[in-house]
N, CA, C and O atoms as a MOPAC input file, in Angstrom:
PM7 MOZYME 1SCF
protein

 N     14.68400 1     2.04300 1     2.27300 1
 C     13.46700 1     2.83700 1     2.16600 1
 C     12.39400 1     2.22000 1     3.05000 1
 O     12.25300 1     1.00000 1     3.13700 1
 N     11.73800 1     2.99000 1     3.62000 1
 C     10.46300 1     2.30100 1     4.61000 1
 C      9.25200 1     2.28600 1     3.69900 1
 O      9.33400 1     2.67200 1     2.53300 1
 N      8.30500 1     1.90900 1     4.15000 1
 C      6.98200 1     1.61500 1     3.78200 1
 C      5.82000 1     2.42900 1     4.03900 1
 O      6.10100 1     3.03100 1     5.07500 1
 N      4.71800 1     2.76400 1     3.67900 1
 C      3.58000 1     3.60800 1     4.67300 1
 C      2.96300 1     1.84500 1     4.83000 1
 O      2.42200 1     1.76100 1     5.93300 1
 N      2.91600 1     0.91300 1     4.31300 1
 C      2.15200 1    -0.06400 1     4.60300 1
 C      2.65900 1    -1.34900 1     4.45700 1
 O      3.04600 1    -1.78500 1     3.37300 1
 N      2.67800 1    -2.11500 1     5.72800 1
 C      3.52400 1    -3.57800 1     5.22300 1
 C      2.39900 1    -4.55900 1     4.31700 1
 O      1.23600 1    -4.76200 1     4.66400 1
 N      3.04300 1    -5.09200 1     3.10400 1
 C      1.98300 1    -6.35800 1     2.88300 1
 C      3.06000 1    -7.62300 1     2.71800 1
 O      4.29000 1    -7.56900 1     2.69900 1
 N      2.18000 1    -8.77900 1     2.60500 1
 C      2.86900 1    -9.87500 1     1.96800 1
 C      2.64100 1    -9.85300 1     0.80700 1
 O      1.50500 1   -10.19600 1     0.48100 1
 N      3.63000 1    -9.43900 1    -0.30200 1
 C      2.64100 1    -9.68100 1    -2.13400 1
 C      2.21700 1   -11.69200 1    -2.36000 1
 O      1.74800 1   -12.24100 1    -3.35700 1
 N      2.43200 1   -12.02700 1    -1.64300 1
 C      1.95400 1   -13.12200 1    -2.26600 1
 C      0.06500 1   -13.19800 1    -1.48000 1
 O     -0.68600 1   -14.09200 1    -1.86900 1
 N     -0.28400 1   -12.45000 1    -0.71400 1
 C     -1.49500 1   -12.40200 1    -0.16000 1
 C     -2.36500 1   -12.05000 1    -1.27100 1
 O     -3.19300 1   -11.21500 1    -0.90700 1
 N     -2.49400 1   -12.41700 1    -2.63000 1
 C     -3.23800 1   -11.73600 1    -3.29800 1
 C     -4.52700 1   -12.21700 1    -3.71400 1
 O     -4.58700 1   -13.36700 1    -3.27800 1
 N     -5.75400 1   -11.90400 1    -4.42000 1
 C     -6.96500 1   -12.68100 1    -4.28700 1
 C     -7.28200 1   -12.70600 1    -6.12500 1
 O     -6.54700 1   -12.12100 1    -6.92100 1
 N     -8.34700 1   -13.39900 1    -6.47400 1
 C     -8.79900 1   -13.83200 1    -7.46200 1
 C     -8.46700 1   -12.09500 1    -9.17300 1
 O     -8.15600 1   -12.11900 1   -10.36400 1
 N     -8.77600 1   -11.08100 1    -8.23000 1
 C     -8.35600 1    -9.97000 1    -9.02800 1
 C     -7.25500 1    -9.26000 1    -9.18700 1
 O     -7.06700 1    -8.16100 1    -9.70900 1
 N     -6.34600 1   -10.23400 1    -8.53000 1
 C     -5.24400 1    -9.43300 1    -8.63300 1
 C     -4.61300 1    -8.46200 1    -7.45900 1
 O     -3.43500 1    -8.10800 1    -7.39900 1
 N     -5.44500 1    -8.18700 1    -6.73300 1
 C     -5.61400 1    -7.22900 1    -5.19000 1
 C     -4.69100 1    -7.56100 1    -4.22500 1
 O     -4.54100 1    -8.78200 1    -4.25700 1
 N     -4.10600 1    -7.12700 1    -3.50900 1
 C     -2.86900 1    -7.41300 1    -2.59300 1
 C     -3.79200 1    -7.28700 1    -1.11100 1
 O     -4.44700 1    -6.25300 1    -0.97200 1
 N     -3.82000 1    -7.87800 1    -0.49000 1
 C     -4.96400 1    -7.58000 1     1.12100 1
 C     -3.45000 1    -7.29500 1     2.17000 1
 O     -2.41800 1    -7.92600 1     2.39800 1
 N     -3.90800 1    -6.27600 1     2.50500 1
 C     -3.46700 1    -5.83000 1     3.85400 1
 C     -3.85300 1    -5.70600 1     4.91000 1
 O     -4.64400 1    -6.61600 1     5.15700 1
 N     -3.66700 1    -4.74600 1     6.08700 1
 C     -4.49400 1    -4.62900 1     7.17900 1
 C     -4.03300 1    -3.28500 1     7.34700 1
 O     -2.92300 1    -2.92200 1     6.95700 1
 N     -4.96500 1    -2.44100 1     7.99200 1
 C     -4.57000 1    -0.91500 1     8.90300 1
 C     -3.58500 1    -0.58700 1     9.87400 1
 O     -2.91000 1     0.41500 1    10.10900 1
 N     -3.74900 1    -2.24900 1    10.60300 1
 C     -2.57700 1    -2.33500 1    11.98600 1
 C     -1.33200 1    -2.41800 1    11.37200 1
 O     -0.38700 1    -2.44600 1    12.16000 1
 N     -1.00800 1    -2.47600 1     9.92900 1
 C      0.39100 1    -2.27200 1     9.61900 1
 C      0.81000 1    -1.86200 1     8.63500 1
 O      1.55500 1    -2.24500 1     7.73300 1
 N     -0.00200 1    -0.63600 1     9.00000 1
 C      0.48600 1     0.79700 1     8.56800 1
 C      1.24000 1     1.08800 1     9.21500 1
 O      1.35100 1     0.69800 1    10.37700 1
 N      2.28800 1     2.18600 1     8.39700 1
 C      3.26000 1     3.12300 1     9.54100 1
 C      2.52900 1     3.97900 1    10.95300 1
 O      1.31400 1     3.80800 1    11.04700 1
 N      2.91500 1     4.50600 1    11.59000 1
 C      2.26400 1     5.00500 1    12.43500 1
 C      2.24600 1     6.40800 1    11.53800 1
 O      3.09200 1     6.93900 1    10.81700 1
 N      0.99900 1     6.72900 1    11.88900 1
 C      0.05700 1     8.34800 1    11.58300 1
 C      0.15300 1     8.51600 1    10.34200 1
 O      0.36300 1     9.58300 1     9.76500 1
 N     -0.08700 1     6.83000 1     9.59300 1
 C     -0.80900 1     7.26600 1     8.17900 1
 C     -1.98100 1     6.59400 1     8.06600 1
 O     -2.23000 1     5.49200 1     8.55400 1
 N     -2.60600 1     7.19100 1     7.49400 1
 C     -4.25900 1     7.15500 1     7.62500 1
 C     -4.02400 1     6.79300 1     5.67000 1
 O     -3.29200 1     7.25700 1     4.79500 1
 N     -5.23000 1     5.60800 1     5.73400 1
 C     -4.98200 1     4.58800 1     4.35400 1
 C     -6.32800 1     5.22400 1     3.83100 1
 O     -7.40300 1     5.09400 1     4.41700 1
 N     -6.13000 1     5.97900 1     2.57300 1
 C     -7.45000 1     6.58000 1     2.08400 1
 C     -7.57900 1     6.21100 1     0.77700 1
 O     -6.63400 1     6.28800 1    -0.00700 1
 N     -9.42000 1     5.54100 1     0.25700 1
 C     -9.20400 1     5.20400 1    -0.69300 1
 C     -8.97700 1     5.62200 1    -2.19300 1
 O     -9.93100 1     6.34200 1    -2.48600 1
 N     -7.91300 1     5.45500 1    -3.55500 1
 C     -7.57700 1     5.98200 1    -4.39700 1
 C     -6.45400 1     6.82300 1    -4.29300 1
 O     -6.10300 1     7.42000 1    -5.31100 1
 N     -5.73400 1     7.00000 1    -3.09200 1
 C     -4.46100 1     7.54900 1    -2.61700 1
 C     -3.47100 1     5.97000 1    -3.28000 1
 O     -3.73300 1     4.76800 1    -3.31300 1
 N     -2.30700 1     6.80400 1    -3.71500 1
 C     -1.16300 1     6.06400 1    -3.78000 1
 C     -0.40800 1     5.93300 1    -2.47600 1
 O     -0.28500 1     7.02800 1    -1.92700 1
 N      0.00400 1     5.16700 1    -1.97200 1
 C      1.47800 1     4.98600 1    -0.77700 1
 C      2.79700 1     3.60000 1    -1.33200 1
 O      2.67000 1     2.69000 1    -2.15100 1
 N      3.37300 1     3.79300 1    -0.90600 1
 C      4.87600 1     2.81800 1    -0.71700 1
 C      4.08600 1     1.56400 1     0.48000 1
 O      3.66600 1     1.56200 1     1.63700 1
 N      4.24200 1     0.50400 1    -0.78900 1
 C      4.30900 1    -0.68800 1     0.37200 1
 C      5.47900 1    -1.58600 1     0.33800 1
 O      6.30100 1    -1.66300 1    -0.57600 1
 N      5.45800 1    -2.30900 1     1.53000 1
 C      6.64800 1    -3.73500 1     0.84800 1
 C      6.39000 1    -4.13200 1     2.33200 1
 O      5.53200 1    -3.71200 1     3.10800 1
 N      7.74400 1    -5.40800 1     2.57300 1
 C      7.97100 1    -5.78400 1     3.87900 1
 C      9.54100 1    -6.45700 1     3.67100 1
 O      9.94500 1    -6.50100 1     2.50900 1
 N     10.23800 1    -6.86300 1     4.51200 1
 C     11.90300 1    -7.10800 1     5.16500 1
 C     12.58000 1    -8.09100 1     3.78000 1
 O     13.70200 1    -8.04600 1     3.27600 1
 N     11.50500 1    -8.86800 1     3.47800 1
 C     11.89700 1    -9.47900 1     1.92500 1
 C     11.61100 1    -9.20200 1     0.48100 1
 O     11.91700 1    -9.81900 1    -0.53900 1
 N     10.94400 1    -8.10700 1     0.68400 1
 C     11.37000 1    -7.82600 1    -0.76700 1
 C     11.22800 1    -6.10800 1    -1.45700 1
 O     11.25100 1    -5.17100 1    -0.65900 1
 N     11.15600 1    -5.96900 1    -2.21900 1
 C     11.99100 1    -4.31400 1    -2.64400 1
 C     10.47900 1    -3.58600 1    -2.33500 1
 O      9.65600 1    -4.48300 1    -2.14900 1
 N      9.85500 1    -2.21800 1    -2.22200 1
 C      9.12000 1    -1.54100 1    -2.05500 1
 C      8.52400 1    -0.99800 1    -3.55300 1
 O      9.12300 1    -0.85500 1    -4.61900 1
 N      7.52500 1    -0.82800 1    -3.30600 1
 C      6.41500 1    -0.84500 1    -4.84700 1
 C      5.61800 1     0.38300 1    -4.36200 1
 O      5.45000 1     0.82200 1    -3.22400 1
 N      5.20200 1     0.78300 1    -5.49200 1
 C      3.64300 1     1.55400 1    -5.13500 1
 C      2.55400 1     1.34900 1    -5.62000 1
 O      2.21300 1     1.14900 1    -6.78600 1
 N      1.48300 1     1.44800 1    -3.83000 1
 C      0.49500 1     0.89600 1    -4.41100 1
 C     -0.94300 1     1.60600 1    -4.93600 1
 O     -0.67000 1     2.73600 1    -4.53300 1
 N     -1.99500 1     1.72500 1    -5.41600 1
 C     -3.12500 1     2.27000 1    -5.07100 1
 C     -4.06500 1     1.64700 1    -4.07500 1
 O     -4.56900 1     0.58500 1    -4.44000 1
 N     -4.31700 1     1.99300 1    -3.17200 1
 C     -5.46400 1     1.57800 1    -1.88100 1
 C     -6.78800 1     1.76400 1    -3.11500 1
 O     -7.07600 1     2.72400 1    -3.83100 1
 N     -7.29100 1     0.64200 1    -3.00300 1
 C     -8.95700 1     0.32500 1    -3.59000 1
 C     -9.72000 1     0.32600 1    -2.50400 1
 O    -10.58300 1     1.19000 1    -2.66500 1
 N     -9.86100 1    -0.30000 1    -1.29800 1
 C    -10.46500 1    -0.27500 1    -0.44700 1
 C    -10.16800 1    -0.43800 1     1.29400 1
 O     -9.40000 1    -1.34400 1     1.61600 1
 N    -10.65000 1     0.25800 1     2.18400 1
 C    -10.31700 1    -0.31400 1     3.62500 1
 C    -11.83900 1    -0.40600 1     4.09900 1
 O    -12.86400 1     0.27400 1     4.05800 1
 N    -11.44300 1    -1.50100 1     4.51900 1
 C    -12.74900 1    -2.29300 1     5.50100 1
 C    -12.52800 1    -1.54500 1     6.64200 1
 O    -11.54700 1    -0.96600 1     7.10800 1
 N    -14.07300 1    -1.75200 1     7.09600 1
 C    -14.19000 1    -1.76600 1     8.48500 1
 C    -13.51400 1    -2.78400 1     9.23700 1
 O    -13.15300 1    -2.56400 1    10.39300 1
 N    -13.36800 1    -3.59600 1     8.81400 1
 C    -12.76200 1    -4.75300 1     9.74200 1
 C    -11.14400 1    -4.33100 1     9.95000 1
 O    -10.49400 1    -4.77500 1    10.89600 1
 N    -10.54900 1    -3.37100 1     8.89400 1
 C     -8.81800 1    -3.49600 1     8.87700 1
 C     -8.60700 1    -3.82900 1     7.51700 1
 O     -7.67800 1    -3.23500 1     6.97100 1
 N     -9.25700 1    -4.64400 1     6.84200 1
 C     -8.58900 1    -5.38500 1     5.55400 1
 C     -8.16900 1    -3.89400 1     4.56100 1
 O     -8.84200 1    -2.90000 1     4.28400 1
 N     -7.02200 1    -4.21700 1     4.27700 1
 C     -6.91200 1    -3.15900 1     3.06800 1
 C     -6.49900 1    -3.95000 1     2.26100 1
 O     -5.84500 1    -4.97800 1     2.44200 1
 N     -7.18300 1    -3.10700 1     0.57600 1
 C     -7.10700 1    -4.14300 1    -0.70200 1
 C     -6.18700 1    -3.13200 1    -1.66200 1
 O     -6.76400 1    -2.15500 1    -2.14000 1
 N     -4.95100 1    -3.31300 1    -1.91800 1
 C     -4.44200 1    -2.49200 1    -2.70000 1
 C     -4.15300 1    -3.07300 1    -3.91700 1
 O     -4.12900 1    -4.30400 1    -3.93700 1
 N     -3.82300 1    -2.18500 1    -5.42000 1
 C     -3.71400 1    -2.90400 1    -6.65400 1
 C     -2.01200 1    -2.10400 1    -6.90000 1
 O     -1.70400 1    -0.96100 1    -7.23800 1
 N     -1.13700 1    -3.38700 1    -6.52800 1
 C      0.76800 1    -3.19600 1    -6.37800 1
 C      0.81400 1    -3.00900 1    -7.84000 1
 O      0.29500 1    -3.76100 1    -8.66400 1
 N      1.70800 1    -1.57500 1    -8.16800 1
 C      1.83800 1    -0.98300 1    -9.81200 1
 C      3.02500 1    -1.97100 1    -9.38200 1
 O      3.44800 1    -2.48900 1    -8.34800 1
 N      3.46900 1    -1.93200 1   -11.40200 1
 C      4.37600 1    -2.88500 1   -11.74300 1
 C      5.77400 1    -1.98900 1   -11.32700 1
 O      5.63700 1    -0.76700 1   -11.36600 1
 N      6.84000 1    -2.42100 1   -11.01100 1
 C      8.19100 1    -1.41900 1   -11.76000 1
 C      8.76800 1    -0.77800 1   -10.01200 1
 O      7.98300 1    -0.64100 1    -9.07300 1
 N     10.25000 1    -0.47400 1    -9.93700 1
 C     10.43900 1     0.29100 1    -8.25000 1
 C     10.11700 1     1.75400 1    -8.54100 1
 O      9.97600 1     2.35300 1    -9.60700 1
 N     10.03700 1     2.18800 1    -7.13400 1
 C      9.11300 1     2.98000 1    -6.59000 1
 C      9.22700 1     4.29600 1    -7.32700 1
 O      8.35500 1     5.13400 1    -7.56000 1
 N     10.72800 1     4.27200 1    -7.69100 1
 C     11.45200 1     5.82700 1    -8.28300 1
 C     10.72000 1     6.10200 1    -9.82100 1
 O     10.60200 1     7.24300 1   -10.26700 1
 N     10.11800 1     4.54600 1   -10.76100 1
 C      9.31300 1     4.51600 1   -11.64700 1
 C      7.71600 1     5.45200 1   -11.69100 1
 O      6.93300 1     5.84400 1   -12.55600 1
 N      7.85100 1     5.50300 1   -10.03700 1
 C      6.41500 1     5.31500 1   -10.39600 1
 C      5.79300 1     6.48100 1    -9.03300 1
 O      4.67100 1     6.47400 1    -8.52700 1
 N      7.04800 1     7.47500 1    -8.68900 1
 C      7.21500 1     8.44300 1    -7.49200 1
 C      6.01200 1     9.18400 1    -7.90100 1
 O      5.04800 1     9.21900 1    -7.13600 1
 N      5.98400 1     9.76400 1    -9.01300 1
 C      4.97700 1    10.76300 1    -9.47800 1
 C      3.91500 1    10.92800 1    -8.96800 1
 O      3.35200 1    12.00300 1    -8.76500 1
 N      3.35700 1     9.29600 1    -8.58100 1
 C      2.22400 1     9.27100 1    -8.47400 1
 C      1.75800 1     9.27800 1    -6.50400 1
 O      0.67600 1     8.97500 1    -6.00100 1
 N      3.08000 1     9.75200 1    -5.78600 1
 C      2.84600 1     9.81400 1    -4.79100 1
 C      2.43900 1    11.20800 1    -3.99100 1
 O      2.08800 1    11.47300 1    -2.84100 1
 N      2.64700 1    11.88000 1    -5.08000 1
 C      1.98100 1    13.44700 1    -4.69600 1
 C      0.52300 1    13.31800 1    -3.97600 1
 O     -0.01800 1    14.29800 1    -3.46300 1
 N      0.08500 1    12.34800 1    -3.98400 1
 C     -1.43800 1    12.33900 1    -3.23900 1
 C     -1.50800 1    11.49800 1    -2.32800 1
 O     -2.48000 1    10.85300 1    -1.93400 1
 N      0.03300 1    11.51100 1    -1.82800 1
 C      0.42100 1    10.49700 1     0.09900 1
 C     -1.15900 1    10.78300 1     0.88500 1
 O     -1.94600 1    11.72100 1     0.75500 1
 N     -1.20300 1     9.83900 1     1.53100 1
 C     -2.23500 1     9.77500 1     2.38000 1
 C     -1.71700 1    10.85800 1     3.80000 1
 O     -0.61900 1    10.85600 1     4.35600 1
 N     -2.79500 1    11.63100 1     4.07800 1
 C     -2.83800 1    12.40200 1     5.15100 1
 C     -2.00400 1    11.80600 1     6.19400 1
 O     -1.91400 1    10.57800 1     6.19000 1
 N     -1.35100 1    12.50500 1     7.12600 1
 C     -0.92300 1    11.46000 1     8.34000 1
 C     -1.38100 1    12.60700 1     9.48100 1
 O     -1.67600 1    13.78500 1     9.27600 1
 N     -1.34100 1    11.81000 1    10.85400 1
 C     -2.15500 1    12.12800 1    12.01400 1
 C     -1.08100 1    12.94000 1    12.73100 1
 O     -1.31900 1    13.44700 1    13.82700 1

């Protein structure tokens, strides 16, 4: 399964928040905030996340639901737009 967004889960900060970046997003998905997408990266299984915030700078702060992705598909009906 691919990703709309690579993260490292161990990048996470004092709340719990997973930090990403924009530059690694899939191509022509646009990261909007309170949209669900599929994240992961080459080591480990794919999750879904909610986007809380994207910076101006790139940083994206997502909050990774517990459980795989097929748990938790439902909530991808509100994929982020793509270009």
């Amino acid at each position: 399964m691919s990703w709309d967004l690579w993260i490292d889960y161990l990048r996470t900060d004092g709340e719990g928040l997973t930090h990403g970046s924009t530059h690694n997003a899939a191509p022509g998905v646009r990261l909007l905030v309170g949209q669900h997408v599929v994240v992961g990266n080459e080591d480990a299984d794919p999750a879904v996340a909610r986007v809380v915030s994207v910076g101006d700078d790139g940083v994206v702060l997502v909050a990774v639901l517990p459980g795989p992705v097929d748990g938790n598909r439902s909530l991808l009906c509100d994929q982020p737009a793509t270009t």
